[in-house]
N, C-alpha and C positions, 0 to 999 in steps of 0.2 A: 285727736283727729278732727274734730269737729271745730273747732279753734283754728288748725289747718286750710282748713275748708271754708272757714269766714274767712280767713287773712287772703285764700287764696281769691276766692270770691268778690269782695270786696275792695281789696287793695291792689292785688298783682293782678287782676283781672279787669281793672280800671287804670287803664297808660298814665290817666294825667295824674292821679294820686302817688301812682308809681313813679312817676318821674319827679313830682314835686317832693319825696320821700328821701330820693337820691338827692337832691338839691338841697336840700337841708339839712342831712349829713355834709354834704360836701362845705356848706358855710359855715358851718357849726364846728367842722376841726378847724377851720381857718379861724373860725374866735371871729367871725365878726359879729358887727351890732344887732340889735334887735331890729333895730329898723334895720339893716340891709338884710337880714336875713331874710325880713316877712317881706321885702319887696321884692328879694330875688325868687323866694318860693313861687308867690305870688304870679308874678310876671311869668314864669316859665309854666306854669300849671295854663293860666290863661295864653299863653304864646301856643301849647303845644291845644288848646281846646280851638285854640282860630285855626289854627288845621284844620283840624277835625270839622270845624264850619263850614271850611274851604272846600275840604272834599266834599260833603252832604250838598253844597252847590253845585258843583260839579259833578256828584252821581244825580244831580236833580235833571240835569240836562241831557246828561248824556242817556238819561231811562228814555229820552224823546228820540236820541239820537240812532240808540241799536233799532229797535223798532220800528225807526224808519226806513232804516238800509236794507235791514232784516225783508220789510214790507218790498221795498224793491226789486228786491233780489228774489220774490216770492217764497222765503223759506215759512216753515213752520216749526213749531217746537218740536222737538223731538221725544217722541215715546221712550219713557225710562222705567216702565215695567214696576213690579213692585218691589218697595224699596221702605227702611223704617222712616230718612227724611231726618229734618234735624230738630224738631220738636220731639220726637221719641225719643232720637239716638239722646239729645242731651236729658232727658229725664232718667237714663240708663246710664250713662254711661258721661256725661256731663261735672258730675263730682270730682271722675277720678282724669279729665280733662283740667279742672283747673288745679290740682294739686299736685298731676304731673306737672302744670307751668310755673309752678311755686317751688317746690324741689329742684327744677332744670335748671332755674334762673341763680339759686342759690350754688348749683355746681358750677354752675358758670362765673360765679363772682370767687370760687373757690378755686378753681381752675384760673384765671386771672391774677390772684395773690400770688397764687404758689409756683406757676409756669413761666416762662416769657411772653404766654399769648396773654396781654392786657386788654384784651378790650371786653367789656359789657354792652352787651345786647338790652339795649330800651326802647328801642318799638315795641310796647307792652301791644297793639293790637293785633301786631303778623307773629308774635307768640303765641296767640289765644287761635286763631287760625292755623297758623302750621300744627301745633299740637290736637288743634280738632279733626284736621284731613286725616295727620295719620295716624289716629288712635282710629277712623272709622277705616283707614285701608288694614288696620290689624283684626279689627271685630269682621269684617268682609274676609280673612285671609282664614282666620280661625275658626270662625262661626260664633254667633253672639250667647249660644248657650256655653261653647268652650272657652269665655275667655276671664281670667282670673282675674280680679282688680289691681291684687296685689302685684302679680306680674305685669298686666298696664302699664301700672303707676309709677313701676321701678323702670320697665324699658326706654317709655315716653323720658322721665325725667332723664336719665343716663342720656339718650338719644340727644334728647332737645339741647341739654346742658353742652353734651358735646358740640353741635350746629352751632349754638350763638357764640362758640367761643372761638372756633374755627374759621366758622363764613365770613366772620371780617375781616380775618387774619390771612385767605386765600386773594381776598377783595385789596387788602390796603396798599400792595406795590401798586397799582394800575388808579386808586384812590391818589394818593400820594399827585400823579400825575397830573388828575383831576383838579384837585385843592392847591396845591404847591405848597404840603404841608404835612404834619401828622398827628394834628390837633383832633379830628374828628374822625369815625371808618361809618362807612355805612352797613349799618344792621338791617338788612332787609330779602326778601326774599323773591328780586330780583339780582342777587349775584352771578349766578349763571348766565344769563346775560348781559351782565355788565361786563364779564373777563372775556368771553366769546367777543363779545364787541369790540373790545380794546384789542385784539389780539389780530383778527380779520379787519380791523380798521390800519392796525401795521402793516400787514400784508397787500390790501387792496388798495387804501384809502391812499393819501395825500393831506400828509397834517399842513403843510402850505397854504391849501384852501382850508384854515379855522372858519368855523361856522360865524365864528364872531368877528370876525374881518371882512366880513361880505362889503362891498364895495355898492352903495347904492346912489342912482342919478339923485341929484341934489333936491330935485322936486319929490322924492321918495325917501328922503331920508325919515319919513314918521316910521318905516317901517324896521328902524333900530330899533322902535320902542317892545319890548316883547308883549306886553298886554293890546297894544295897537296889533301885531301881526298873530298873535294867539287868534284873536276876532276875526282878524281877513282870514285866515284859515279855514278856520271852524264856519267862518260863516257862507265859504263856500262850500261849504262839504252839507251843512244845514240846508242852503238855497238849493244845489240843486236837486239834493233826494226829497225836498218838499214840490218843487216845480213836479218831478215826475208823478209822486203820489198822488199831487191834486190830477190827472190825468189820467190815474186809475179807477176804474170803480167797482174793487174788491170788500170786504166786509174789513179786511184790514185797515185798507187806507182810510175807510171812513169812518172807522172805531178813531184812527190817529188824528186826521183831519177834526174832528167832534172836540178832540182835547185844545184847539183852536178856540174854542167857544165862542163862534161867530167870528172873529178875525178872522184876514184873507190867513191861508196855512204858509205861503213863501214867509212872507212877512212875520208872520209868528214864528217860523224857525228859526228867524235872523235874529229876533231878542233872546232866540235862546242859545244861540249864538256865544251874542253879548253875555248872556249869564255864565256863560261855562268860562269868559273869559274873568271874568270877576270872580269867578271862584279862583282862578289863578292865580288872582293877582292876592286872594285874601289868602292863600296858603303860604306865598311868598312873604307874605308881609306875617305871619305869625311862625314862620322859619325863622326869621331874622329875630324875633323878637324871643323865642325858646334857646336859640342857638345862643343868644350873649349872654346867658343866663346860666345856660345848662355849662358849655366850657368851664367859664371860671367856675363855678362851682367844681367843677369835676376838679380840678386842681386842688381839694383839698383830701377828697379822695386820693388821688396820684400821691400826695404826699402822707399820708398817715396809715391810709388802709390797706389801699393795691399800688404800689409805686406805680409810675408808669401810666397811672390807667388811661383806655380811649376811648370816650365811648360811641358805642356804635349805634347811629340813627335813621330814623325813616326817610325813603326814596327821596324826597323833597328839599333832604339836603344840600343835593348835588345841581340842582335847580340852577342857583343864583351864581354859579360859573360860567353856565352856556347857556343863556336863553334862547338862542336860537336854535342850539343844539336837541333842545326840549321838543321842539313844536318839529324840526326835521327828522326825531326820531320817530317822535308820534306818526308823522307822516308815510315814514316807513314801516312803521307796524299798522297801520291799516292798509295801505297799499297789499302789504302781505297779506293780511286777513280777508280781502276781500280775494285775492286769486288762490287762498287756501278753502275760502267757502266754497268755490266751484269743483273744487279738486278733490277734496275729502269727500264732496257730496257723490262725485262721481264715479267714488274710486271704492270706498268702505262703506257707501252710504249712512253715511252720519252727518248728519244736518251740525255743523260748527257754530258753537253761539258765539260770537268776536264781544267779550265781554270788553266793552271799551273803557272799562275803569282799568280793568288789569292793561289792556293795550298800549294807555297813554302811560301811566305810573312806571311800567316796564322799557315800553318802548320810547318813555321819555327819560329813560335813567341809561340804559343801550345807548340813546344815541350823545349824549353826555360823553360818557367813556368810548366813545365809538368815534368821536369826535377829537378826543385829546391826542386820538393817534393817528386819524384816520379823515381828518376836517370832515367835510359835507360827504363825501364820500362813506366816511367811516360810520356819520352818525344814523345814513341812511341805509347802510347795510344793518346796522346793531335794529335797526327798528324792523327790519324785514327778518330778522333771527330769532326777534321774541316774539311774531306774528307764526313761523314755523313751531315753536316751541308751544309754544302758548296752544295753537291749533290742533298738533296731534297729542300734544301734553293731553287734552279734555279730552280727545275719543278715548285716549288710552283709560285715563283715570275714572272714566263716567262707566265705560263699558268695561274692562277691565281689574280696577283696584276699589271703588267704591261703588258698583254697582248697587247692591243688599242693604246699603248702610245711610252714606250720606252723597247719593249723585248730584240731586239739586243744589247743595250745597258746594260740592266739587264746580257746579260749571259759572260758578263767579268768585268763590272767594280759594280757589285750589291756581296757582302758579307757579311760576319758570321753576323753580327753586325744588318747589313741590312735584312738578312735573318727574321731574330727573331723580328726586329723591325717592319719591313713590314707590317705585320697584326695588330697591333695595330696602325700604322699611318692610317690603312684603315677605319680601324672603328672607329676611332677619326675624319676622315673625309665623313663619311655617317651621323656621329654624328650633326657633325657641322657646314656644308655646307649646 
């Protein structure tokens, strides 16, 4: 068990070892050299950690970004009562989280051999997340005195094994459309809004108008470039929730304003801006570099182990088809988030945190697939679906399924996928505990 428990720790509990692990299987049935091998491990470990860079840019910016709108919109956190919090729940309850994702992954790879559903789920980090929200909506369901490890540990694994093996396989018609292909599915846990998207983007949208055929005056065409319009974007959205800040003078605005350190605060928004856009562009460029790496490799998998196999990878995949579809989903899901801050607050009063990591990652992956059927039209409905989703998702799961357990947790790293899934792990587990 303890062996378990490292390996789970350790290995499956760290994406990029885990991913580099699967790489080196996969080059290793193919017989190739030692040198391709350590360069392909290699390259795909450091491809899939430039993400990971990318994003920590980008949640770097975006910590300036909610707190600013948050400040504008004069909300405040919202009282979550007492609660264990995720520093206890994982000293509790943390073990049998990672050995549930150890067991799941391994049903999942077994599930794959033996079924037609081929794909493998390697987003090692929305594993280690999904599996923590709802081991804490079981311990909230059951009560943390009544809950047995061993029951956990068997449910989570069976649970999760099924999801990665499925949620690709629900995702990969509408994928398919996406990619023009069936080399890759996306494992992640924005699917629920990726098929919702696709499907209201048939309905409503107009694939005629693709995102990526916008037609621009020739003195505009820099704004093909998506790193170029990611920045004009963002950097209006930065400009003017700082303009209005600086012209308040709440204890908010001038705790935010402070993080300026003496720079005028417009101006300081606008590099940060720029930052969020470089973090874009550095996720994109360590996509590209895990993705030519990870495929072939997967081909020796598909032919020795699990025929067939797909595997299935994080949101960021679907990126480098619709850049612009990226930044118009985005747009849609904060447009949503900000007329759901008003509405929830009004309505259930619950103060909605619009965690803009989930917003964009979600609502830039919605408007992708929202896009492929549904052009500009489609991409900006899919981003207004994950701002619904996303919005009452949190009241539900904060007040309702993870109250006791892990709330604060829930209101940034719990989404779409999670959302929807929540209530049925709840009552699978009053079921069966």
């Amino acid at each position: 068990m303890e062996v378990l428990t490292w390996i789970a720790n350790n290995i499956f509990g760290v994406p990029a070892f885990l991913l580099g692990i699967i790489v080196l299987m996969g080059l290793m049935l193919q017989k190739k050299t030692v040198s391709q091998t350590v360069s392909g491990v290699f390259k795909a470990m450091i491809g899939f950690l430039i993400i990971n860079a990318g994003a920590g840019i980008i949640t770097g910016a975006l910590n300036i970004f909610q707190p600013l709108w948050a400040e504008v919109f004069g909300l405040k956190a919202a009282d979550l009562g007492e609660f264990m919090g995720q520093t206890a729940f994982n000293v509790k309850f943390g073990s049998a989280v990672t050995l549930a994702m150890f067991l799941g992954f391994l049903i999942n790879v077994l599930l794959a051999r033996f079924t037609r559903f081929k794909y493998i789920y390697l987003t090692g980090h929305m594993m280690f997340w999904t599996t923590t929200i709802f081991a804490g909506i079981i311990v909230e369901a059951v009560g943390a005195e009544n809950v047995s490890n061993v029951k956990l540990i068997a449910f989570l694994s069976i649970f999760m094994g099924l999801y990665w093996t499925f949620q690709p396989a629900l995702v990969q018609p509408f994928m398919r459309k996406v990619t023009g292909g069936n080399t890759i599915a996306l494992g992640h846990t924005s699917a629920i809004v990726a098929i919702l998207s696709a499907l209201l983007g048939k309905i409503f949208g107009n694939k005629a108008n693709d995102t990526e055929k916008i037609k621009l005056p020739k003195g505009l065409e820099f704004l093909r470039d998506s790193n170029v319009i990611t920045a004009l974007t963002m950097g209006v959205l930065f400009f003017v929730g700082a303009v209005i800040i600086s012209f308040k003078r709440t204890a908010g605005s001038e705790e935010l304003i402070a993080q300026a350190a003496g720079q005028n605060f417009p101006m300081y928004s606008i590099i940060q801006s720029f930052t969020f856009a470089g973090g874009i562009a550095v996720v994109l460029l360590g996509v590209k570099m895990f993705i030519s790496e990870i495929v072939p490799a997967f081909n020796g998998i598909a032919k020795k182990v699990v025929p067939g196999a797909i595997p299935a990878l994080d949101a960021p995949v679907v990126f480098t088809f619709a850049p612009n579809a990226v930044i118009i989903g985005f747009l849609g899901a904060f447009a949503g988030a900000l007329i759901w801050l008003v509405v929830i607050g009004n309505t259930v009063a619950y103060v909605f945190v619009p965690t803009m990591i989930v917003l964009f990652f979600h609502g830039a992956t919605a408007g992708v697939f929202g896009n492929s059927t549904g052009g500009v039209r489609g991409a900006l409905i899919g981003g207004f679906v994950t701002a619904t989703i996303v919005a009452w998702g949190q009241y539900i799961m904060v007040h309702f399924l993870n109250a006791t357990t892990i709330p604060d947790t829930a209101m940034w790293a719990a989404d779409s996928d999670m959302f929807v899934l929540g209530p049925i792990v709840k009552a699978l587990a009053l079921l069966l505990f």
